[in-house]
PDB file as gemmi writes it, atoms N, CA and C in Angstrom:
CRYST1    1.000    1.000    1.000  90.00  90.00  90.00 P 1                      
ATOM      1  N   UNK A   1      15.862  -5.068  -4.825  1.00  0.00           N  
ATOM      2  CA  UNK A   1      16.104  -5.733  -6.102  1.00  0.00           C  
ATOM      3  C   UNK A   1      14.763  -6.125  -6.717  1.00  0.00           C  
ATOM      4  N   UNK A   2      14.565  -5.744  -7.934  1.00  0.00           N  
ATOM      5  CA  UNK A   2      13.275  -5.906  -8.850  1.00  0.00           C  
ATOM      6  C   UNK A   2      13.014  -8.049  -8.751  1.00  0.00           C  
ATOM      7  N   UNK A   3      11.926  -8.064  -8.878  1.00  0.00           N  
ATOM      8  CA  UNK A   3      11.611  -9.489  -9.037  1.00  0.00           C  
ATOM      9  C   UNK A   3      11.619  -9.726 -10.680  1.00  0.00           C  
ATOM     10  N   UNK A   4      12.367 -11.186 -10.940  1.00  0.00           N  
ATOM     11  CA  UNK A   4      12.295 -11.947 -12.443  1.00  0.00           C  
ATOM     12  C   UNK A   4      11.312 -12.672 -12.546  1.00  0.00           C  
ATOM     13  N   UNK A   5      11.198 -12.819 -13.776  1.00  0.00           N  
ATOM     14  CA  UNK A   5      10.469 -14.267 -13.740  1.00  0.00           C  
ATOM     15  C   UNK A   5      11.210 -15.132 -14.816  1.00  0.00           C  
ATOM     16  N   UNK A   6      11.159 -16.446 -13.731  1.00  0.00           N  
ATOM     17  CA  UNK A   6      12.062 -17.130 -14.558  1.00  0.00           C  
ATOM     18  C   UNK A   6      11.395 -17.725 -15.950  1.00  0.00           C  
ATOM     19  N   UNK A   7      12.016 -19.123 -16.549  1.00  0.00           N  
ATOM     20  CA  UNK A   7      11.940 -19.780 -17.718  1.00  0.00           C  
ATOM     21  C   UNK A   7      10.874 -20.644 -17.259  1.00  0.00           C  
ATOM     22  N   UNK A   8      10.585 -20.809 -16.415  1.00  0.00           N  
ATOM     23  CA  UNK A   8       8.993 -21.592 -15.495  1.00  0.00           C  
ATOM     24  C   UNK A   8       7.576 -21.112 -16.141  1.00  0.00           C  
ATOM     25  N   UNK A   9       8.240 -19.801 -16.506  1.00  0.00           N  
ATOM     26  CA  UNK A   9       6.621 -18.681 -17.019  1.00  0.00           C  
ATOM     27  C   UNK A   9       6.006 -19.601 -17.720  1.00  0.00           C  
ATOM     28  N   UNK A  10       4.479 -19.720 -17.629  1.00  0.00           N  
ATOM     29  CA  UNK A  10       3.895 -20.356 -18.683  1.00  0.00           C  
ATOM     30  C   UNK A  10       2.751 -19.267 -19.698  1.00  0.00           C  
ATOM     31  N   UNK A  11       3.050 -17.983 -19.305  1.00  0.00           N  
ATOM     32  CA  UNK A  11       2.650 -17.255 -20.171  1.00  0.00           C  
ATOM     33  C   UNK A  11       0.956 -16.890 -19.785  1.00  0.00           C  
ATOM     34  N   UNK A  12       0.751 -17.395 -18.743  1.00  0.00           N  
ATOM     35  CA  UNK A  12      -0.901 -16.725 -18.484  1.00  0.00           C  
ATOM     36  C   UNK A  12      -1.034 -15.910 -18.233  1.00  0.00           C  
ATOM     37  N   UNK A  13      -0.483 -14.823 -17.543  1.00  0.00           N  
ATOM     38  CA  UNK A  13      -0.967 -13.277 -17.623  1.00  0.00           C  
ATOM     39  C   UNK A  13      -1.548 -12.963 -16.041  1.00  0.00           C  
ATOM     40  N   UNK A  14      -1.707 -13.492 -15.493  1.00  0.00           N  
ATOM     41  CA  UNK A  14      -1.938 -13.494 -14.056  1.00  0.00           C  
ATOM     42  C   UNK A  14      -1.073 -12.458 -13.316  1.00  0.00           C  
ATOM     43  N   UNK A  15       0.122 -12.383 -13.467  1.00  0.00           N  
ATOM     44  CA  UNK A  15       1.247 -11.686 -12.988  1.00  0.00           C  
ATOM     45  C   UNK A  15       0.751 -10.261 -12.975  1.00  0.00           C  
ATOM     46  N   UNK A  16       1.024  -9.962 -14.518  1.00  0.00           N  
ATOM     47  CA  UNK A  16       0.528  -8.817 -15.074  1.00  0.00           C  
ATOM     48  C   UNK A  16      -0.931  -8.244 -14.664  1.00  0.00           C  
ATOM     49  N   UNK A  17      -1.947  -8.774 -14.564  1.00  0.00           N  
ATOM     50  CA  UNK A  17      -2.991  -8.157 -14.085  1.00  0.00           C  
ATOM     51  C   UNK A  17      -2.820  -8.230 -12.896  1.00  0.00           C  
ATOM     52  N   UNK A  18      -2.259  -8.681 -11.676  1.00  0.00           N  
ATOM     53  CA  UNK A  18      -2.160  -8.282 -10.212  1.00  0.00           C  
ATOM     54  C   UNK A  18      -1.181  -7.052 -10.257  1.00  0.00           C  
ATOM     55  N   UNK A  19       0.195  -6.633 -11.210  1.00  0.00           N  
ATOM     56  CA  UNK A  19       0.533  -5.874 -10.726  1.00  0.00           C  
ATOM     57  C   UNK A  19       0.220  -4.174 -10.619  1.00  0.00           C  
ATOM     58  N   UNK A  20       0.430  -4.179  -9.449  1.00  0.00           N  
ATOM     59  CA  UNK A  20       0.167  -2.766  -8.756  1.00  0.00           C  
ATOM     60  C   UNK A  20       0.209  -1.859  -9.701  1.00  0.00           C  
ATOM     61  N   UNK A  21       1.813  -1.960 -10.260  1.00  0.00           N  
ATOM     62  CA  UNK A  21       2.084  -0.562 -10.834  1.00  0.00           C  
ATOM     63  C   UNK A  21       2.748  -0.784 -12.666  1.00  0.00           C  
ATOM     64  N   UNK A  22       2.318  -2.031 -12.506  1.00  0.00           N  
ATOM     65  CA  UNK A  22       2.054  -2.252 -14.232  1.00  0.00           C  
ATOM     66  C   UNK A  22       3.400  -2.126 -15.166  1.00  0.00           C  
ATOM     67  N   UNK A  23       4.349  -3.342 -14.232  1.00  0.00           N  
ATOM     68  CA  UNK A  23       5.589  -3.130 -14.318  1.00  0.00           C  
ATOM     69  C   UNK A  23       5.366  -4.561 -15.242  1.00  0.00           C  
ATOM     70  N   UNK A  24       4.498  -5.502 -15.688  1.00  0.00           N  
ATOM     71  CA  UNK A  24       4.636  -6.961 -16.309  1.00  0.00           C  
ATOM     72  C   UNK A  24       4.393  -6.760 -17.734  1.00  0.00           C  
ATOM     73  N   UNK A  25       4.826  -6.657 -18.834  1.00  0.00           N  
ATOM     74  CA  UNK A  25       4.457  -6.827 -19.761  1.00  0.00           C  
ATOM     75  C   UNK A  25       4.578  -8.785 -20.412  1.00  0.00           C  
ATOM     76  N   UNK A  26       3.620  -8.699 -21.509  1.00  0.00           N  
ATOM     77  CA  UNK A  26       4.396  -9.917 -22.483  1.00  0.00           C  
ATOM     78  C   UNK A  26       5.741  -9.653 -22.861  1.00  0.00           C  
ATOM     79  N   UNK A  27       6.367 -10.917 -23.237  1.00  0.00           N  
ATOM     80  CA  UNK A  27       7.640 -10.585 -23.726  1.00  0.00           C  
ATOM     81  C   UNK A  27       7.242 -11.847 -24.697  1.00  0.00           C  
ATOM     82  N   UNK A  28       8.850 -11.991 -25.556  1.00  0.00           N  
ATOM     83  CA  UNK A  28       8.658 -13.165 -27.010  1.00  0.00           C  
ATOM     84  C   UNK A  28       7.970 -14.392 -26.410  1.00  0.00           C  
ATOM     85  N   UNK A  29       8.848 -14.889 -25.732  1.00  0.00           N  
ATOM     86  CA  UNK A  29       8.531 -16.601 -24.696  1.00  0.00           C  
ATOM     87  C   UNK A  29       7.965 -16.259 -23.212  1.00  0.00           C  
ATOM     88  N   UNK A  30       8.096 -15.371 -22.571  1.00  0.00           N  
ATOM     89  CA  UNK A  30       7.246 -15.162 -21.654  1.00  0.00           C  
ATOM     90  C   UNK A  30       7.039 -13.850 -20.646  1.00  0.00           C  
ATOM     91  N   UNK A  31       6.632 -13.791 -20.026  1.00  0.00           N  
ATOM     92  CA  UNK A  31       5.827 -12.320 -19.482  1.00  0.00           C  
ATOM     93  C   UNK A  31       7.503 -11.733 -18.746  1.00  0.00           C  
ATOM     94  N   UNK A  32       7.993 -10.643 -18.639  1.00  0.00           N  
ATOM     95  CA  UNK A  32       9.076 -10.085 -18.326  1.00  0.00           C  
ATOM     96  C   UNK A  32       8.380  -8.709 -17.193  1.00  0.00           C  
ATOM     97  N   UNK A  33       9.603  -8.643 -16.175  1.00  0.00           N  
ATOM     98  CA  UNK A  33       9.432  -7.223 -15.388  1.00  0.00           C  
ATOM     99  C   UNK A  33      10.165  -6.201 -15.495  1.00  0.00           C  
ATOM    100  N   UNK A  34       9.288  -5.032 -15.675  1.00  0.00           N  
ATOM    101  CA  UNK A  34      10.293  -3.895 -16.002  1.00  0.00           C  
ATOM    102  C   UNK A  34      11.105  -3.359 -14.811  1.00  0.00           C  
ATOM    103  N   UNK A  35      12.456  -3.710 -14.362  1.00  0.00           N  
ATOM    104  CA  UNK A  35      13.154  -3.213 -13.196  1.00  0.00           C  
ATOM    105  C   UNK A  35      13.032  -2.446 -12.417  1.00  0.00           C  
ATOM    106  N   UNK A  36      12.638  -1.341 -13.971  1.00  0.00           N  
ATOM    107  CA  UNK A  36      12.894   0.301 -13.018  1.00  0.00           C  
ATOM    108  C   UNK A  36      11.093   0.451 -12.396  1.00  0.00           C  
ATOM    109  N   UNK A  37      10.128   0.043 -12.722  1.00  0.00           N  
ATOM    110  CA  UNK A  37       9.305   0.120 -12.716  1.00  0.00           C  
ATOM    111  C   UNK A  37       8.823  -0.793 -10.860  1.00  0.00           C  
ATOM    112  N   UNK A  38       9.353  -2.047 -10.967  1.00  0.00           N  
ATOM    113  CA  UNK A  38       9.207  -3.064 -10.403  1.00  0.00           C  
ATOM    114  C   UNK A  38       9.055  -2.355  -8.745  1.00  0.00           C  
ATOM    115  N   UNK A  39       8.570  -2.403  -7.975  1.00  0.00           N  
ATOM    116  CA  UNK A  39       8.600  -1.877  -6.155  1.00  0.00           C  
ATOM    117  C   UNK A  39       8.598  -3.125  -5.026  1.00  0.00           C  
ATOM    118  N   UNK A  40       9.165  -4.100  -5.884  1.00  0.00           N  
ATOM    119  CA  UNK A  40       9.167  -5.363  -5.121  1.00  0.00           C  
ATOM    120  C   UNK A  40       8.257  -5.806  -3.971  1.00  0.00           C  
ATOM    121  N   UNK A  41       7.173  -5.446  -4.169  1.00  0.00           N  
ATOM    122  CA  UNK A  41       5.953  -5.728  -3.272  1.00  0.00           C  
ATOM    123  C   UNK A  41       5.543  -7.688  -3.327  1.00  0.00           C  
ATOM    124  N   UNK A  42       6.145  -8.385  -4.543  1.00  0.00           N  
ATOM    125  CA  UNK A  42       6.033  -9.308  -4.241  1.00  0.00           C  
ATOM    126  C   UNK A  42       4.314 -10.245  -5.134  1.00  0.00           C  
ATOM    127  N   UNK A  43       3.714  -9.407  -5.260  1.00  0.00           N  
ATOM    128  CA  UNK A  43       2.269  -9.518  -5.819  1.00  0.00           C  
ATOM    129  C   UNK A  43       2.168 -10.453  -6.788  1.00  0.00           C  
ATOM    130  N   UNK A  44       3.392 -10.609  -7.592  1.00  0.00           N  
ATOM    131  CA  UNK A  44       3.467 -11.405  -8.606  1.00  0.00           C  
ATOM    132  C   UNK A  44       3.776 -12.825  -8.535  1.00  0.00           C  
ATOM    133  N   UNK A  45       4.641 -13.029  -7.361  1.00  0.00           N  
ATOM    134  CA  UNK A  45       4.846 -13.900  -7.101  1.00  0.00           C  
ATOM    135  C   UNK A  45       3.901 -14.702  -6.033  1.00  0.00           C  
ATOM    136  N   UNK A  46       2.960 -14.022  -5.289  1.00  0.00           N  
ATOM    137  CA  UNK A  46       1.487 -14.516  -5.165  1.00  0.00           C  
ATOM    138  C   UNK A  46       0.959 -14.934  -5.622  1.00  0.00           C  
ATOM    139  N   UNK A  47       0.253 -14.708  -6.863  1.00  0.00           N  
ATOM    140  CA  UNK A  47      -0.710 -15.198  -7.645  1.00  0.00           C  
ATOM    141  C   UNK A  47      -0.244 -16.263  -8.998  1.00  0.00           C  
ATOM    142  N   UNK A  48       1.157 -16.483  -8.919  1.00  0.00           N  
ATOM    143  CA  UNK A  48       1.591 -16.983 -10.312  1.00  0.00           C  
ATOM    144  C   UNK A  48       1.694 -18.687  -9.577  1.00  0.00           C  
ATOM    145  N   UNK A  49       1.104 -19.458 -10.748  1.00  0.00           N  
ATOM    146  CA  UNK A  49       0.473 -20.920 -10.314  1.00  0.00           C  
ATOM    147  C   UNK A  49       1.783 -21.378 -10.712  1.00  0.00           C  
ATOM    148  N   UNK A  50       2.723 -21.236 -11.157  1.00  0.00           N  
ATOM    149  CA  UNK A  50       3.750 -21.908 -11.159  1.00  0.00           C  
ATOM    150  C   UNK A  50       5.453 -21.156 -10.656  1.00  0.00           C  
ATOM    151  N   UNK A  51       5.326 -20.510  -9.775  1.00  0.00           N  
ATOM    152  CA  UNK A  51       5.927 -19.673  -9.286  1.00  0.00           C  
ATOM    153  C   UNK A  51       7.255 -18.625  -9.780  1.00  0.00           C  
ATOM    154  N   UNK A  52       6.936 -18.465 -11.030  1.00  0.00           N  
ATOM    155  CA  UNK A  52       7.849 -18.010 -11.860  1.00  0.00           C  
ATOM    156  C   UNK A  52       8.427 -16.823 -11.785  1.00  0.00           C  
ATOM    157  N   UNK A  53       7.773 -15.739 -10.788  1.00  0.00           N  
ATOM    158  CA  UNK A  53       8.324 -14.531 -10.599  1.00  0.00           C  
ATOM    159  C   UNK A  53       9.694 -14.895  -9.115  1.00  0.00           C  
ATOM    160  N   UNK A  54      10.434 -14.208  -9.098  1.00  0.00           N  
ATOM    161  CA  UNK A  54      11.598 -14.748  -7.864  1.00  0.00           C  
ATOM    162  C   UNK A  54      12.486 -13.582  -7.557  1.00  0.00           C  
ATOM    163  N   UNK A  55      12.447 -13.190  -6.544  1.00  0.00           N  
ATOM    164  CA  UNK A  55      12.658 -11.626  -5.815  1.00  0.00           C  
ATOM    165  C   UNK A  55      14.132 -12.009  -5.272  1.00  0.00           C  
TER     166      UNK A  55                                                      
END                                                                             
């Protein structure tokens, strides 16, 4: 199952530059993962200071 990120996002971009395979874009209110893209390695939810990605 792809990792979310919840309503926690505070929009820094951290996510997105750790991921591997460049599954994080911006979204309107905050950074979103592309599913099909996503390999649940978890990376995102490493580095995000407020733990907003959730597998």
């Amino acid at each position: 199952m792809a990792y979310v990120i919840s309503d926690d996002c505070i929009s820094c971009g951290s996510c997105a530059d750790e991921c591997p395979v460049g599954a994080i874009k911006a979204g309107d209110t905050k950074y979103e993962i592309d599913a099909d893209l996503c390999i649940d390695c978890g990376t995102c939810a490493g580095v995000c200071p407020v733990s907003a990605p959730q597998g």
